[in-house]
Each structure stands twice: as structure tokens, then as C-alpha cells.
N, C-alpha and C positions, 0 to 999 in steps of 0.2 A: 609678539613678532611671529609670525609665519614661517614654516619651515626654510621655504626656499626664498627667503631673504635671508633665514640663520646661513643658508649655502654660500649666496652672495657675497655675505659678509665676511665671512672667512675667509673669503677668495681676497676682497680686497683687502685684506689685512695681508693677506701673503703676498698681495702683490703688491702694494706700495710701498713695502719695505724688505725687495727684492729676494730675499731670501725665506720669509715666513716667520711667523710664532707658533709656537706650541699651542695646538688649539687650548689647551690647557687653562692658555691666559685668557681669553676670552671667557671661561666660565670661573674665573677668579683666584687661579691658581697663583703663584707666586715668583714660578719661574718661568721662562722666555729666553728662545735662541737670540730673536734681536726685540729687544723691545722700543716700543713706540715712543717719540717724545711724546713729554708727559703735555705738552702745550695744544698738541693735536684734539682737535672734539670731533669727531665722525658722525656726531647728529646730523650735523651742516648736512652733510652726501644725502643721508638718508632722510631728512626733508625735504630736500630737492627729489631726488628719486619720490618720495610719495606723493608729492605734487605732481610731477608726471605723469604718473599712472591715474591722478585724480583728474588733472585738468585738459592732456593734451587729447585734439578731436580725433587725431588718426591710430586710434588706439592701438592697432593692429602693428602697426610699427615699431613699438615698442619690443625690443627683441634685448633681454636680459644679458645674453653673451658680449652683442657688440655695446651697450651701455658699460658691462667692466671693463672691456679693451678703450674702451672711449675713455675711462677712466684711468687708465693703465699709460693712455698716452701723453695724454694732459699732462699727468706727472712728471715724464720722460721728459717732453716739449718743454717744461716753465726750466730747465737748467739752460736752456738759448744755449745748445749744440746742435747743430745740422746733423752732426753723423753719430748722435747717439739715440737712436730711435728703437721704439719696440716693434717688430711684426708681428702679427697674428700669422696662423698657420698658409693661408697663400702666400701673402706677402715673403715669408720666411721660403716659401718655395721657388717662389717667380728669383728671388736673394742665388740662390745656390743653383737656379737654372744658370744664372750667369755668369757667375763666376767659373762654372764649368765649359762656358762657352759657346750654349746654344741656347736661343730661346724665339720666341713672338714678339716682334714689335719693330721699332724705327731705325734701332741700330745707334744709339747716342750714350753719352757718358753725360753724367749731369752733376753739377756740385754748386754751392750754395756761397756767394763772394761777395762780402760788402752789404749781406741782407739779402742780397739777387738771385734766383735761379739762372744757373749761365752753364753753356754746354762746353764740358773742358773738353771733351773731343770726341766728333762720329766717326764711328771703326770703318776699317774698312768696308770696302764694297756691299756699304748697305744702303737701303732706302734715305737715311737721314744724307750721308754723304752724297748719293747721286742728285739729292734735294738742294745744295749747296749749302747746307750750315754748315759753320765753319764754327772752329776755337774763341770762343771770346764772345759770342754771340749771347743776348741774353730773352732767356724764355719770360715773357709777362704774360701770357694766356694759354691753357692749353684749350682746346674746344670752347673759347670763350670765356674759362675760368681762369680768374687771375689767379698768378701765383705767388702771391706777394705773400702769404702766412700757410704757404703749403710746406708742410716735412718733405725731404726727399721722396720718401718713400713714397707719400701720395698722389708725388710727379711722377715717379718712375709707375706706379698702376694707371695712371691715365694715357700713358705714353704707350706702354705695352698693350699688345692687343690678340687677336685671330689673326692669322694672316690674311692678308684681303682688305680688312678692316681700315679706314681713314681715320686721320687724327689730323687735326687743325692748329698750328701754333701762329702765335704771332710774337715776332721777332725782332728786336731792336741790335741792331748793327751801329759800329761806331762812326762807321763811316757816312752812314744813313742820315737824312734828314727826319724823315718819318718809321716808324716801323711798318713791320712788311707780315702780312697773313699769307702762309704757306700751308699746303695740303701736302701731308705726306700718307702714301699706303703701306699699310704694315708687311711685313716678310717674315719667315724665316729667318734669323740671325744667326749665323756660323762664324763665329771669330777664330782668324786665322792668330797662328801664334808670331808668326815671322813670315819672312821670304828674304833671298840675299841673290846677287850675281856678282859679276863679275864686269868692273867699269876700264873700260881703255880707254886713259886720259894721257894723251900729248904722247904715247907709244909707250904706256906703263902704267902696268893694272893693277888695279886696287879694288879689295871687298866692300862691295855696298851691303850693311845688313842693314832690316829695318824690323824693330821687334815692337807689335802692335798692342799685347799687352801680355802681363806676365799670367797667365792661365794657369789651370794645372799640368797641361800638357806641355806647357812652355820649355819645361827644363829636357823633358826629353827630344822635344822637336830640336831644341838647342843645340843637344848633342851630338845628334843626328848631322844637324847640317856641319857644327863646328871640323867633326871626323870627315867631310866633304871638305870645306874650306881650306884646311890644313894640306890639303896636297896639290894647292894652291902656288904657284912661283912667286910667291908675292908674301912680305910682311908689314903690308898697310891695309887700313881700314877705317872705313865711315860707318860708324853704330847709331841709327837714327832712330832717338827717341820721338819725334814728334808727334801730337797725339797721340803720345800712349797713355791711358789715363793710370794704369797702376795693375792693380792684381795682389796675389799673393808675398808676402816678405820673405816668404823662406825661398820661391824661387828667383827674386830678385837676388839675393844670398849668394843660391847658388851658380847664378849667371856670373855674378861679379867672382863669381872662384875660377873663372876661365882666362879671365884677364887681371886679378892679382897675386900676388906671391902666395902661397899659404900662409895662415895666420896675420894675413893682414884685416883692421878695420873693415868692417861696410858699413855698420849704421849702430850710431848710440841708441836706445829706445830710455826715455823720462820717462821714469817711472811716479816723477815726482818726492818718494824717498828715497828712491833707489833708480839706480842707471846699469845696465846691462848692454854690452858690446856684443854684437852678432860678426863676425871673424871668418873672412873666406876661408873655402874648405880645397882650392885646388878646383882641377887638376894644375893649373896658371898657361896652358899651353898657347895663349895670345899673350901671352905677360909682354914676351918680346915684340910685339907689334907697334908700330906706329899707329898712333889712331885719334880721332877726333868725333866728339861726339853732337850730333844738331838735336838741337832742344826748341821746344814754344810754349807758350801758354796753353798747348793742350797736352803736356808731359808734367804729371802728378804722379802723386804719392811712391809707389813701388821704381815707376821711372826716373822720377828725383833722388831714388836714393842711391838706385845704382850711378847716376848722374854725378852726386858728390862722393860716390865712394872714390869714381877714376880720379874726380878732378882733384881731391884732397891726396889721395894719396899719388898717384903718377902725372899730378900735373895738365892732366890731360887736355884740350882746347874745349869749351863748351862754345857753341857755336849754333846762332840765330836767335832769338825770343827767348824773355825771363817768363820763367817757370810757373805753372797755375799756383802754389804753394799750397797743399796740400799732404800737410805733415804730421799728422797724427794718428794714434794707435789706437785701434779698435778691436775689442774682443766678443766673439759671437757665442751669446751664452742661450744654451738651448733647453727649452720645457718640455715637457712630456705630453701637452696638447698639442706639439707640433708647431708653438711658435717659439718668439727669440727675443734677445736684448742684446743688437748692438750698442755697443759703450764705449766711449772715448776713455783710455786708461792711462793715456802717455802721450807726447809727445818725439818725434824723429829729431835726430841728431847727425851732421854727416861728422865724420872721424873726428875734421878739426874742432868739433862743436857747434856748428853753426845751426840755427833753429830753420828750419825748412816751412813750417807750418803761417800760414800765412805770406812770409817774407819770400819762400821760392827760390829758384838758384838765378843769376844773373850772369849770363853769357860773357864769355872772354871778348867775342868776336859779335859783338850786337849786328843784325843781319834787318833794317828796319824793312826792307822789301820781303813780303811775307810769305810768295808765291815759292812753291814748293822748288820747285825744278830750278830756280834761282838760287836759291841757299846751295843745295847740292851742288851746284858749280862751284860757288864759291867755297863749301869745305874740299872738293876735289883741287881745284887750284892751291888751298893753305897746304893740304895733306902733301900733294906734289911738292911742296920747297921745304918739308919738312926731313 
């Protein structure tokens, strides 16, 4: 065996049993941090791999790094979870571009429903939005490529791009008879955290907030406007989730400690052996408000849980469209070549127990007219008799 297959091989022993062996064992030692089932034969890999290198014509292609990640993902992939995937060092970057809040590309949130590539919601004022995709929509092509056995992640690199740059989807809508090919040009992407005013309905005002998604920046932009709000004549409020696809737990957290008591529930995390409660932290200074919250199928994970934290513990009205359901815990575990493993670890739970993941929240107040500015009236009108 040749050196740099000895390299190889070690790697993929460290990688497909996520945390590694002691090289140790590989040269017949006895002991091992995790060791291998004993059913596994690793000849298989490495016949395959020497037939490659014997038989395929564009030899040049043949590039040693992306064959282990090729290998790395395959493994990931055959568990049939959408959101536990591995990235390699872009990928893992383009990841943490966004989550911060800025990056290249359409401007879309994407999640994986029934087998389907489907857009749970394009953010604000971007390209994908002024394109008219909407929530529920589902991706079958991007530039032509179907996306029927793509990871997330391979959506979201075809999607992103240069700014400038086109990208080609074709789109099936429920409404639609046929699906429909859209051109959309890539942007800059600046996701905003919030915006709120100030609605005078029938001679008595009431806060409209609408939080887009939970970022990093969220909890301080939060606080920012909340110290605004408050000096407000007014203790009603419309908190409009829609389209918010998620974000961060800990500032979903900390958002829901502005509107419940201290020490109340926000969200069970399954751990599977164990369950662990996340518990506002205050300050509660909305606790007293009247409030009603508008929900759709583009309001997922981080937004659903603040969604059942109100409605479980204060009752609160949820109001328009059942929820993308998207309920599960992921933990981002990071390598030292600069890539990662997300991993589905748990399952969301709101207070009273109810499973979010899949199943979704179901509106008090079903609102089947889907048109933005419609709902808002209608929670403005509940909110008022409230």
C-alpha cells in the first residue's frame, strides 16, 4: 500500500466513525477510542477507489480530498435526515455567512418536506421575494438540475452565488396547473432582524412587530426597539411571525423572556434519554400586553417555538396558517480543516409537550386567504375586541 492511501485511510477511519481510532489500531494494537463494528470490510472502499484510478478516462479529475468528503457524505446522507449533513470548509462558511446575516445569493430559506425541496420562506426585501416565491412553493430544478436526491446543502451552493450572477428555478405552486421557470439575479443579502410601528385601528393603537428571523443581532435589535415601544400609550400587540424560518434557540429564548414571566417554560429539547427545559430569563416587560401572534407555513423552527412558548403558556391567539414543522435539534460540530457536522441530536418540545417537528403549530384562528395585508386586518380587528 502506498503512502498516501496509508493517509487516506486513516482519515477515513476517523471519519466515518466521527470521532476517530487511535491510529494505533490500524497497525494492530489493541486498544481504540471508538472502535469499528467488527461486520464492516473496508476492502469494498478501497477496490472501488483502485478501480478508479485504473479505469476512469478523465484521470485528471480524480482529486483525493473531494473523494473522502464524497465519502464522508454518503455516510451522513444513508441516515435519510435532510438537516444532518456534513460541509466541507466553503460550504461550512457560506453556513455561518448566514446565519450572521449576510451573504451572495437569492435571498430564500429552504427545507426538505415529504421528500420535496420546498421554500419555507424568502426574507425580506430580496431578490427571491421581489421574484414572487412565496412559502409552500416547491423547488424541482435548479439550473435545470433536479432536486429530487439533493442535501440541503447542495441546494443552498447552487442557489448562492456573485452578485450579478442568475440562477434558474423551476417552481411548482399549488395553485398552478403547470410549473413555472423563473429567473432570478443574485444580490447581496442583508437580513434585517425586525421592524415594528405603530397601527391606528378604529382610534386605538396597537404595536405591529414583525420579527424576520432570530439572527445574532436579533436579541439586541430586540431590545433596542422593545425600550422604544414601551413608551408607547398602548398595551396591545400583533408579533408577526410569518416567514420567519428560525435562527438561533438561545435568542428565541431570550425574545420569549420579554413576554413571559421569569422562569416560565420556552421549549423542551428530546434528547431522546434525556429532556432538558430552556426557561425565560425576563426582563417580562410585555408579559402584560395583550397580544396575538400571525403564523404560516413559512414560520419554522426558532419561530415555532417561540410561537408555542406564548400559546402554551399565556394562551395567546395564533392566528393564519399551520406552521412549516420544523422541530428539530441540531448541533454544529467543528473540524480543524475548517469543515463541520451538522447533526440532528433532539427533537423541540413546546411546554405542554406537543412535538413541533413535522406536525407544526395549528392556528386558533385559520385565516385560509393567504394575502398578507388580509390577515393583518383580521388580527387587528380580533386584537381590538380583545
Amino acid at each position: 500500500m502506498s503512502w498516501k492511501k496509508a493517509i487516506i485511510f486513516v482519515f477515513i477511519f476517523f471519519t466515518f466513525l466521527g470521532f476517530g481510532f487511535y491510529s494505533g489500531f490500524y497497525f494492530g494494537k489493541s486498544q481504540c477510542k471508538v472502535c469499528p463494528p467488527q461486520n464492516i470490510d473496508f476492502s469494498l472502499f478501497w477496490e472501488v477507489y483502485d478501480k478508479l484510478k485504473e479505469k476512469f478516462v478523465e484521470k485528471e479529475k480524480i482529486d483525493n480530498q473531494k473523494i473522502l468528503e464524497g465519502a464522508i457524505s454518503g455516510m451522513v446522507k444513508s441516515l435519510g435526515d435532510p438537516y444532518t449533513v456534513f460541509l466541507n470548509a466553503e460550504e461550512t462558511k457560506r453556513f455561518m455567512e448566514g446565519v450572521k446575516g449576510t451573504f451572495e445569493g437569492i435571498g430564500v430559506e429552504i427545507g426538505v418536506k415529504k421528500g420535496q425541496l420546498q421554500i419555507i420562506a424568502p426574507l425580506e426585501g430580496t431578490p427571491a421575494q421581489r421574484a414572487g416565491l412565496k412559502s409552500g412553493d416547491i423547488i424541482l430544478k435548479i439550473n435545470g438540475q433536479f432536486t429530487m436526491d439533493m442535501t440541503l446543502e447542495e441546494a443552498i451552493s447552487l442557489l448562492r452565488g456573485p452578485k450579478s450572477t442568475k440562477v434558474r428555478l423551476t417552481i411548482q405552486r399549488k395553485e398552478w396547473e403547470e410549473p413555472k421557470e423563473i429567473e432570478i439575479v443574485r444580490d447581496i443579502i442583508e437580513i434585517p432582524s425586525l421592524r415594528w410601528e405603530i397601527k391606528d385601528y378604529k382610534g386605538e393603537k396597537i404595536i405591529y412587530l414583525k420579527l424576520f428571523q432570530f439572527l445574532e443581532k436579533t436579541s439586541e435589535d430586540f431590545k433596542k426597539a422593545a425600550y422604544q415601544i414601551l413608551k408607547i400609550p398602548t398595551k396591545k400587540m400583533i408579533l408577526d411571525l410569518r416567514d420567519n424560518p428560525g435562527g438561533y434557540l438561545e435568542v428565541a429564548v431570550d425574545v420569549a423572556g420579554w413576554f413571559l414571566e421569569k422562569g416560565k417554560p420556552v421549549v423542551i429539547e428530546d434528547l431522546g434519554q434525556e429532556k432538558k427545559t430552556y426557561s425565560a430569563q425576563g426582563p417580562s416587560l410585555f408579559s402584560d400586553y395583550k397580544l396575538v401572534v400571525l403564523i404560516n407555513e413559512g414560520s419554522a423552527s426558532a419561530a415555532e417555538i417561540l410561537a408555542g412558548a406564548l400559546k402554551d403558556n399565556k394562551e395567546v391567539l395564533l392566528i393564519g396558517e399551520k406552521t412549516f414543522g420544523k422541530g428539530t435539534v441540531q448541533e454544529l460540530i467543528s473540524f480543524k480543516d475548517g469543515s463541520s457536522l451538522k447533526v440532528t441530536v433532539g427533537k423541540w418540545l413546546t411546554p405542554k409537550g406537543n412535538l413541533i417537528a413535522e406536525k407544526g403549530l395549528t392556528p386558533d384562528i385559520e385565516i385560509e386567504n393567504n394575502e398578507d395585508e388580509f390577515q393583518l386586518q383580521k388580527a387587528l380587528e380580533i386584537l381590538k375586541n380583545l
